[in-house]
C-alpha positions as CSV (number, residue, x, y, z in Angstrom):
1,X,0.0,0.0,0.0
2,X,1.3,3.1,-1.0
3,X,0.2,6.6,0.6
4,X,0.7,10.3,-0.8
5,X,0.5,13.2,1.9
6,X,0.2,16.6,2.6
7,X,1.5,18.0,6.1
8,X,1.6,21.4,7.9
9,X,5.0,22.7,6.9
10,X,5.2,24.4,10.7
11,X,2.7,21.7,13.3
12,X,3.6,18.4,11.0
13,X,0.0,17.5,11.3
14,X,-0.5,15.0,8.4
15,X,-3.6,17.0,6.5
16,X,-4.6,14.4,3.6
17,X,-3.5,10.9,2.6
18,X,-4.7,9.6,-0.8
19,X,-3.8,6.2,-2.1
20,X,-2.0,5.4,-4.7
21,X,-4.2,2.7,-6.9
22,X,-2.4,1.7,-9.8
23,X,-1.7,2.9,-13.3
24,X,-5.3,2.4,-14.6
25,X,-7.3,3.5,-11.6
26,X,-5.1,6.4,-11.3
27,X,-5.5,7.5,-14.8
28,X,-9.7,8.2,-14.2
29,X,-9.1,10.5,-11.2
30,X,-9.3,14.0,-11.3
31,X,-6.1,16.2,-12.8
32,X,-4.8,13.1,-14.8
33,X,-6.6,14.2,-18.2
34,X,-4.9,17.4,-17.9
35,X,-1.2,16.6,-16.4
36,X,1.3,13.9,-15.8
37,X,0.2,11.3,-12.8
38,X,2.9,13.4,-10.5
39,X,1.5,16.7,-10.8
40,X,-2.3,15.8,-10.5
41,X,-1.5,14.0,-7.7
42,X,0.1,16.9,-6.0
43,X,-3.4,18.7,-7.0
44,X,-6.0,16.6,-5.6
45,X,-3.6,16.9,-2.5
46,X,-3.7,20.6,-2.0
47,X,-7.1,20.9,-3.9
48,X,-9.1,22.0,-0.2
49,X,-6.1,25.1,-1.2
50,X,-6.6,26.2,-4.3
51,X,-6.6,30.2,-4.2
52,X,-5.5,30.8,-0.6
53,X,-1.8,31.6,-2.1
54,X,-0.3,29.0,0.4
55,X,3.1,27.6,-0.3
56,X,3.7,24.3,-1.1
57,X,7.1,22.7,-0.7
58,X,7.7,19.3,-2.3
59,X,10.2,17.0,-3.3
60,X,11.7,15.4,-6.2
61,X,8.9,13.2,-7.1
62,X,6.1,16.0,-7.2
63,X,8.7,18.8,-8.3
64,X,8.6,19.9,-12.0
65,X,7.9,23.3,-14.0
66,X,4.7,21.8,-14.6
67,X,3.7,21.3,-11.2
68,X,5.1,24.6,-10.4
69,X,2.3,26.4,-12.7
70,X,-0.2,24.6,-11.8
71,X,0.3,25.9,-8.6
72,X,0.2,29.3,-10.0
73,X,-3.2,28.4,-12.0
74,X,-4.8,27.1,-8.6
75,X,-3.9,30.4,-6.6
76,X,-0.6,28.6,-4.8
77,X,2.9,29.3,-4.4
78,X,5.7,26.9,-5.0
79,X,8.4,25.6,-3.8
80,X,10.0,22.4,-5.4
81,X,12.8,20.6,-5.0
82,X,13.9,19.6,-8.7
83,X,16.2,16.0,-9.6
84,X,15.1,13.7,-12.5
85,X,11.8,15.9,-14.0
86,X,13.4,18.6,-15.6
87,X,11.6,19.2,-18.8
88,X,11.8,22.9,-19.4
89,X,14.2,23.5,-16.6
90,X,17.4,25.1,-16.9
91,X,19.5,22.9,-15.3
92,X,22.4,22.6,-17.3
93,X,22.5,26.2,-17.9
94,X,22.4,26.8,-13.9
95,X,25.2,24.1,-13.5
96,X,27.2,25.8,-16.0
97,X,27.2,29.2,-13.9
98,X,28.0,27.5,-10.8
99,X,30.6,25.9,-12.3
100,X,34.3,27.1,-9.8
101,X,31.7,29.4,-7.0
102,X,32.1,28.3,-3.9
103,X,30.2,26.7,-1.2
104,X,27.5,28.9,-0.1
105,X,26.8,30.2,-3.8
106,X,23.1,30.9,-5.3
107,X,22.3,31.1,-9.0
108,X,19.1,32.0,-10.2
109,X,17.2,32.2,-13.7
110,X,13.7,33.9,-13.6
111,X,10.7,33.9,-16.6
112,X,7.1,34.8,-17.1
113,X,4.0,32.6,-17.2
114,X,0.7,34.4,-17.4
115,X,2.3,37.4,-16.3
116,X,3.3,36.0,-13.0
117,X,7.3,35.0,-12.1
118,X,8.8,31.7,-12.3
119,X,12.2,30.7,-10.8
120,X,14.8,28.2,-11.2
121,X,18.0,28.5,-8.9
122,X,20.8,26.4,-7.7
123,X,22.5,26.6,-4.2
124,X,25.6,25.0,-4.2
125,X,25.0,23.8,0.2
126,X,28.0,21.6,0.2
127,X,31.0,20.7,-2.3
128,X,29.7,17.6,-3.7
129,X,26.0,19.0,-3.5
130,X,24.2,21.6,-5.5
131,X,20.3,21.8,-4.9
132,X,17.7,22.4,-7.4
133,X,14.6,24.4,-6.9
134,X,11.7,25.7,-9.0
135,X,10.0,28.3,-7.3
136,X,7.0,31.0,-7.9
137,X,7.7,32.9,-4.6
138,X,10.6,33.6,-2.0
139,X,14.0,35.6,-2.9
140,X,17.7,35.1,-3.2
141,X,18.4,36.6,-0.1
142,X,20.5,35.0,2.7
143,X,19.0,33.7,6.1
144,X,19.7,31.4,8.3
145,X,18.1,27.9,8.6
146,X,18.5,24.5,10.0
147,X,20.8,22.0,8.4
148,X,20.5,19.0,10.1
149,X,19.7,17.4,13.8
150,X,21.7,15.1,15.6
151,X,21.2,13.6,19.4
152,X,24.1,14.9,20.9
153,X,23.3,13.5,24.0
154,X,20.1,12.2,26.4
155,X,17.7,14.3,25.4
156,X,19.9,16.8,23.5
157,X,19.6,17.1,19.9
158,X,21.7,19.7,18.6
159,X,20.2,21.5,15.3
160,X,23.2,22.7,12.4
161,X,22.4,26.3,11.4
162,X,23.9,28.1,8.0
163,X,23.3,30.9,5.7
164,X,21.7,30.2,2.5
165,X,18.6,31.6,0.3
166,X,15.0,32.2,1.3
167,X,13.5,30.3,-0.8
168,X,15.6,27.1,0.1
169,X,15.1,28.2,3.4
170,X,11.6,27.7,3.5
171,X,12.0,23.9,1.6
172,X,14.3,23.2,4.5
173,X,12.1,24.3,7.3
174,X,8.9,22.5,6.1
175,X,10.9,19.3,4.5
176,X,11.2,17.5,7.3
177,X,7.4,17.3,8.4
178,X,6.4,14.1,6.9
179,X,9.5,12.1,7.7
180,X,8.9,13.3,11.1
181,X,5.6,12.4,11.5
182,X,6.4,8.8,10.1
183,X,9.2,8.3,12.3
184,X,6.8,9.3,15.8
185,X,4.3,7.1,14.2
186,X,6.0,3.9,13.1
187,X,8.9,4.4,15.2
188,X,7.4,5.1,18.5
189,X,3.3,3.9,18.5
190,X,4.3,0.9,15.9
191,X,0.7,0.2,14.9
192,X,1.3,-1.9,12.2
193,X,3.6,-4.4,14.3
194,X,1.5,-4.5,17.2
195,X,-2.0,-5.1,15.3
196,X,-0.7,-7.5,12.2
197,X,-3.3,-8.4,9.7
198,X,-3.5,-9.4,6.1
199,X,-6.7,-7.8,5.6
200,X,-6.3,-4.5,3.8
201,X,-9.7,-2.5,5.4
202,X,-8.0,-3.2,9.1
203,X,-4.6,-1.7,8.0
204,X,-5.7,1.7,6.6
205,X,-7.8,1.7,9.8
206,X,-4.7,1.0,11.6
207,X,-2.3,3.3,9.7
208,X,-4.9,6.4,9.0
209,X,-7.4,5.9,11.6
210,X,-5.3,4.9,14.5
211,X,-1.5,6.0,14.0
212,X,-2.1,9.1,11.8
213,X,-4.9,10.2,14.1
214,X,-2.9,9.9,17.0
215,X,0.5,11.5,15.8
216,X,-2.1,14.3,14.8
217,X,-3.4,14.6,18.0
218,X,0.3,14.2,20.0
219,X,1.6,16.9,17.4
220,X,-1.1,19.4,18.6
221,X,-0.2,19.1,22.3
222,X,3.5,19.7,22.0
223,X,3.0,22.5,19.8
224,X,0.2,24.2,22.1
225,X,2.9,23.3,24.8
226,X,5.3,25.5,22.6
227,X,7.8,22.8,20.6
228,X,8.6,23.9,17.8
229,X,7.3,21.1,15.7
230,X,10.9,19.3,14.8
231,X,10.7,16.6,17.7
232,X,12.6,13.7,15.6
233,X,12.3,10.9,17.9
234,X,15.9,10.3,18.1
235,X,16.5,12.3,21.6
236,X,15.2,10.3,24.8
237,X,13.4,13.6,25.9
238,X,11.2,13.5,22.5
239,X,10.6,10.1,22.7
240,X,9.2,10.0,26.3
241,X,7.1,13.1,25.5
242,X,5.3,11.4,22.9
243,X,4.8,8.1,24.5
244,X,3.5,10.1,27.7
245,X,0.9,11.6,25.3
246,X,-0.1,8.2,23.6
247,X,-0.6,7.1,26.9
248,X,-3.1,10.0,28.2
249,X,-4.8,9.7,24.6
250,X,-5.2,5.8,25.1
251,X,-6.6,5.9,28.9
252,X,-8.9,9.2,27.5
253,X,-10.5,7.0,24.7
254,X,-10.8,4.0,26.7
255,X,-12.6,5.9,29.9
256,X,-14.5,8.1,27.3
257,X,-17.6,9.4,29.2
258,X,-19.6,10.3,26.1
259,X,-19.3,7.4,24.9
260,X,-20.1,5.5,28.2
261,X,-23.0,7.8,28.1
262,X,-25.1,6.9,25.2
């Protein structure tokens, strides 16, 4: 089973899942009439969106000019992170320019579609690593953002800052989200280990209803408690915050009064 999601790039609360049902199935949904099976799935994702100029930030497999004006035809920004799908994107050309800069270095090319500003840049983040981004919003100009996190010690997780662009800024800040919400949920709650089943109706019950639900819900607490929403799991401290919340959300639902009430 295979899951597509959209998450809040600042609480991590997993917004919509759709599944991914095959070549054929896919191919009668909505968007795939009008582009590739990437970007229409990208669509129907942020569809509840459309025209509340939000920003989306995706990765290689949704990122592609084309995806990045459909965003603009729907009334959303984005923000794409650009590998393999580069029809109509300069990569060479941006390669070319960063060719001998050093680390730290931004390139960027910028066009027109339906009067509105499309961008391609390149920020060379480490020696061996130049990233790709197609963007319809954000700037060239330098901030700082979060790198990486490591568990330095018990509890400690120590967060690498550097300088680079806004707009690759803002990939990096919201990046994360689903990997982290994945890693609570199947790292921590393990849903899927602890109820095993062949049949397909009690996993997505499982997975969605039970796991996603939950992280949702654990997510919510710890930021109303002020985290800052990039709890990995890895530090002790994280991991005994959320398994203290499962707990109170497990005894809440099983000593539910409303329930008990009807």
């Amino acid at each position: 089973m295979e899951l597509k999601d959209i998450s809040d790039g600042i609480t991590g609360r997993m917004l919509r899942v759709i599944i991914q049902e095959g070549k054929h199935r896919n191919a009668t949904l909505e968007f795939e009439d009008k582009y590739q099976h990437t970007t229409a799935c990208c669509m129907r994702l942020a569809k509840p969106w459309f025209g509340s100029g939000r920003v989306i930030a995706g990765d290689s497999w949704f990122a592609s000019v084309q995806s990045a004006v459909a965003h603009q035809d729907h009334g959303l920004h984005a923000i794409l992170l650009v590998k393999t799908a580069t029809a109509g994107f300069p990569k060479k050309e941006l390669n070319e320019m960063m060719e001998g800069k050093p680390v730290g270095t931004t390139v960027c090319m910028e066009t027109v579609y339906n009067g509105k500003p499309l961008y391609a840049i390149a920020y060379k983040e480490a020696e061996s690593m130049t990233r790709h981004y197609v963007a319809t919003c954000g700037t060239t100009a330098y901030e700082e953002h979060v790198t990486e996190e490591r568990e330095e010690g018990p509890g400690e997780i120590k967060r690498g800052r550097a300088m680079g662009p806004n707009m690759h800024a803002i990939f990096r800040a919201a990046s994360p989200k689903i990997d982290i919400h994945n890693m609570m949920r199947q790292g921590m709650l393990k849903i899927e280990r602890v109820w095993r089943t062949a049949r397909y109706h009690h996993r997505i019950f499982g997975t969605v209803g039970i796991g996603m639900t939950a992280t949702n819900v654990v997510l919510d607490v710890i930021n109303q408690e002020g985290g800052d929403g990039t709890t990995t799991g890895r530090a002790e401290a994280a991991e005994l915050t959320y398994r203290e919340h499962i707990k109170k959300l497990a005894w809440a639902l099983m000593h539910n009064s409303q329930l008990q009430n009807r």
